[in-house]
C-alpha positions as a LaTeX table, in Angstrom:
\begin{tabular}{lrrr}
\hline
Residue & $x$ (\AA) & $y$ (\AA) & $z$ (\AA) \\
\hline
Unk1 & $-3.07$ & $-8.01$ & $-6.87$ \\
Unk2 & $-1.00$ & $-9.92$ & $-4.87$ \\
Unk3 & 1.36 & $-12.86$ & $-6.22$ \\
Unk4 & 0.25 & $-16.32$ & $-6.07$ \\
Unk5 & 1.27 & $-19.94$ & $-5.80$ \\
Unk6 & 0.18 & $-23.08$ & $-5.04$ \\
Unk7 & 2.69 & $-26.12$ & $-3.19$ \\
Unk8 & 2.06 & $-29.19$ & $-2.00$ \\
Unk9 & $-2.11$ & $-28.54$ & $-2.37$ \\
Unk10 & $-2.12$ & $-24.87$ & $-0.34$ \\
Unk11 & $-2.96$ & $-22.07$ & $-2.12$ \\
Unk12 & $-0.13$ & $-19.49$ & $-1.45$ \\
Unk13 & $-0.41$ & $-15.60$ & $-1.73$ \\
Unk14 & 2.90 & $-13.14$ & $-1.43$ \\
Unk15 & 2.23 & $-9.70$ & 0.65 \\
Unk16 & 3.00 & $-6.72$ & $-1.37$ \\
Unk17 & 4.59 & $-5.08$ & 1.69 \\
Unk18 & 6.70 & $-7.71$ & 3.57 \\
Unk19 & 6.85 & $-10.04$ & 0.80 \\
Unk20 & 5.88 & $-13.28$ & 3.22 \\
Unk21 & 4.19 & $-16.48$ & 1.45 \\
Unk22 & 1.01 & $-17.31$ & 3.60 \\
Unk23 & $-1.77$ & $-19.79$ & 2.85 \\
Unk24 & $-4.71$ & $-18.41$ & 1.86 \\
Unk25 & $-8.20$ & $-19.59$ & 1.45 \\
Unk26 & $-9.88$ & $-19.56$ & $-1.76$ \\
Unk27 & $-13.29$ & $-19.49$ & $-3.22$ \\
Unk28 & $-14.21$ & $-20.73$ & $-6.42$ \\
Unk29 & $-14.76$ & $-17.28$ & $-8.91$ \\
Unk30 & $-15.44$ & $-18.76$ & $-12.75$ \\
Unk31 & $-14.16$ & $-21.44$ & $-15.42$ \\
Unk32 & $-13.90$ & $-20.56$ & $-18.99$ \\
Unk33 & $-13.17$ & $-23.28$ & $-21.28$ \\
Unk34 & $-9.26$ & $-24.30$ & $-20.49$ \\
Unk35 & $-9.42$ & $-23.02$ & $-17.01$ \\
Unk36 & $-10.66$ & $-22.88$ & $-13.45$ \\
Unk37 & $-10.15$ & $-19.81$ & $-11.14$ \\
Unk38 & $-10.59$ & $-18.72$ & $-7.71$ \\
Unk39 & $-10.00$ & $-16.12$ & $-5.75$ \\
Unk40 & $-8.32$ & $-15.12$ & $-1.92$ \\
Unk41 & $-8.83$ & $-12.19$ & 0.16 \\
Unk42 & $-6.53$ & $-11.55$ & 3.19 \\
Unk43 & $-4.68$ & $-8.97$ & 5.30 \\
Unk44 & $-1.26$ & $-8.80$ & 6.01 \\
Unk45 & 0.53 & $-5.84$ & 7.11 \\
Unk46 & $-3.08$ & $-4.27$ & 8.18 \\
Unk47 & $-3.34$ & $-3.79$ & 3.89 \\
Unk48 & $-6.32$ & $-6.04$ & 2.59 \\
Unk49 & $-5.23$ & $-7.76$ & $-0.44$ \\
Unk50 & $-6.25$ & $-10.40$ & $-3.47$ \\
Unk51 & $-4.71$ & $-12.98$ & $-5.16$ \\
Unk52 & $-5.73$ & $-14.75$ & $-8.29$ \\
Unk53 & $-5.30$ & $-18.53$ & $-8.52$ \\
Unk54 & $-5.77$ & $-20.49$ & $-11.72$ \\
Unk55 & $-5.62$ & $-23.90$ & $-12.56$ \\
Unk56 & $-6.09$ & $-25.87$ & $-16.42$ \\
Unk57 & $-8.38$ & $-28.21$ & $-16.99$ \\
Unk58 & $-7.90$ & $-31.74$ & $-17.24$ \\
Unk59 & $-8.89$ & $-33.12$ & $-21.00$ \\
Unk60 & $-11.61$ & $-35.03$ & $-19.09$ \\
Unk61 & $-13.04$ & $-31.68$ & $-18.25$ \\
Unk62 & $-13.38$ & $-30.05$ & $-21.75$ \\
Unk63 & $-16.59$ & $-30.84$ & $-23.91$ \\
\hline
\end{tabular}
């Protein structure tokens, strides 16, 4: 699974080979009760990879 960050409202994913940050997009996967998650699939360095994004809630958003 490839590393993951988000900046500046991009979702950023690390290639396990070359190590470059490159945006990424996501698709929504699950939420459990303190968090949402989603998930990127991409290629770099002709490897296809995933990386795991989550974000907390906001207290609005727990019931």
């Amino acid at each position: 699974m490839a590393e993951s960050k988000t900046a500046e409202g991009k979702y950023l994913a690390c290639c396990e080979v070359c190590g470059r940050w490159r945006e990424v997009p996501c698709t929504p996967q699950w939420a459990d009760r303190f968090f949402f998650y989603w998930q990127a699939e991409f290629t770099c360095c002709g490897r296809r990879q995933a990386a795991l994004f989550a974000a907390e809630k906001e207290d609005d958003d727990i019931h």
